[in-house]
Phi, psi and omega in degrees: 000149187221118248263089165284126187298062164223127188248107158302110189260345179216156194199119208220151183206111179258108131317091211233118174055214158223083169255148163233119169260140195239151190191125163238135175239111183215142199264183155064356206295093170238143153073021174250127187273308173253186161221128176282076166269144182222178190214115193280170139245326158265003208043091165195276186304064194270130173240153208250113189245008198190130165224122191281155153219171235263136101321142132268086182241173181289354166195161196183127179267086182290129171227146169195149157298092201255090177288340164246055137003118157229031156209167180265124177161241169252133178233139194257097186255143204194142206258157145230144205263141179228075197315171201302321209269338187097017185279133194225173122223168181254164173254190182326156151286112172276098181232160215233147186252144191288321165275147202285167192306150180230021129212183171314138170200127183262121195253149150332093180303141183231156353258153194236079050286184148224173174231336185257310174209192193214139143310130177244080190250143169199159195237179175208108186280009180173162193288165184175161185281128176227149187250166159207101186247176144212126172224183212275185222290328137355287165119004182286136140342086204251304164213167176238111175268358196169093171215111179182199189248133213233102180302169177277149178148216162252148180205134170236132184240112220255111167273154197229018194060030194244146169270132160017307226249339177125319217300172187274159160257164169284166177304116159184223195247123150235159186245160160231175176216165206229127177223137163239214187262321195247015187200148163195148187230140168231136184219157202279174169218126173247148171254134173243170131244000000 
């Protein structure tokens, strides 16, 4: 395998009828030409539904629409990244369950403890203004991952130990939280390095 410059730091799926609108936020984007989005029913069995092409800039926002859906139940997406040389690799699996969510919910993040970065799931039964912070033991501010309006579905989201500003944080207990205007969650986190 070989370490392509691109870091997904978020990742969101709205779930409409049966369409999935996809959204990838992702940094760091050099030497890549295309992007593969493909799509599983089992994660074993990727067929190639979509092939985007790269800015090569320091961020970059993907979106597409999956109009052909084809069963109701989990569906699994995942990007491969495609280098200049031709060199490729993939990300994570992503899987989005097709009926949309029916409350607010913040899951345990994985994996937890961690060391380099942690998965951030959280669901939305309908659109809304949503915050995602995370902060230390304290109650300081550490980062804001995510405050904006937010479609209903699953959304994930990737923290990299890093504060607002870049810098790294130390090993120790952080919370992240979850806010709406009518809802709020907290769940603990350990950083170990």
């Amino acid at each position: 395998n070989i370490t392509t410059p691109v870091e997904i730091i978020a990742f969101s799926a709205h779930v409409k009828d049966q369409s999935v609108e996809l959204t990838w936020k992702c940094e760091y984007i050099s030497d890549i030409f295309r992007i593969q989005i493909q799509r599983s029913t089992n994660n074993d069995d990727y067929e190639v539904i979509a092939t985007l092409a790269v800015d090569n800039n320091m961020h970059q926002t993907f979106r597409y629409t999956d109009e052909n859906v084809p069963h109701n139940g989990s569906i699994f997406y995942r990007l491969k990244m495609i280098s200049l040389d031709g060199s490729s690799e993939y990300s994570q699996a992503y899987q989005v369950h097709l009926q949309a969510p029916n409350q607010i919910r913040l899951y345990n993040n994985f994996p937890n403890p961690f060391n380099n970065s942690t998965r951030i799931r959280f669901d939305l039964p309908s659109d809304m203004n949503t915050v995602i912070t995370i902060t230390d033991l304290k109650g300081n501010l550490v980062n804001t991952l995510y405050e904006e309006l937010a479609v209903s579905g699953t959304h994930e989201l990737v923290w990299d130990g890093l504060t607002d500003r870049g810098r790294t944080v130390s090993s120790g207990i952080y919370f992240v939280s979850l806010k709406t205007k009518s809802y709020s969650a907290i769940q603990k986190i350990n950083l170990i390095k």
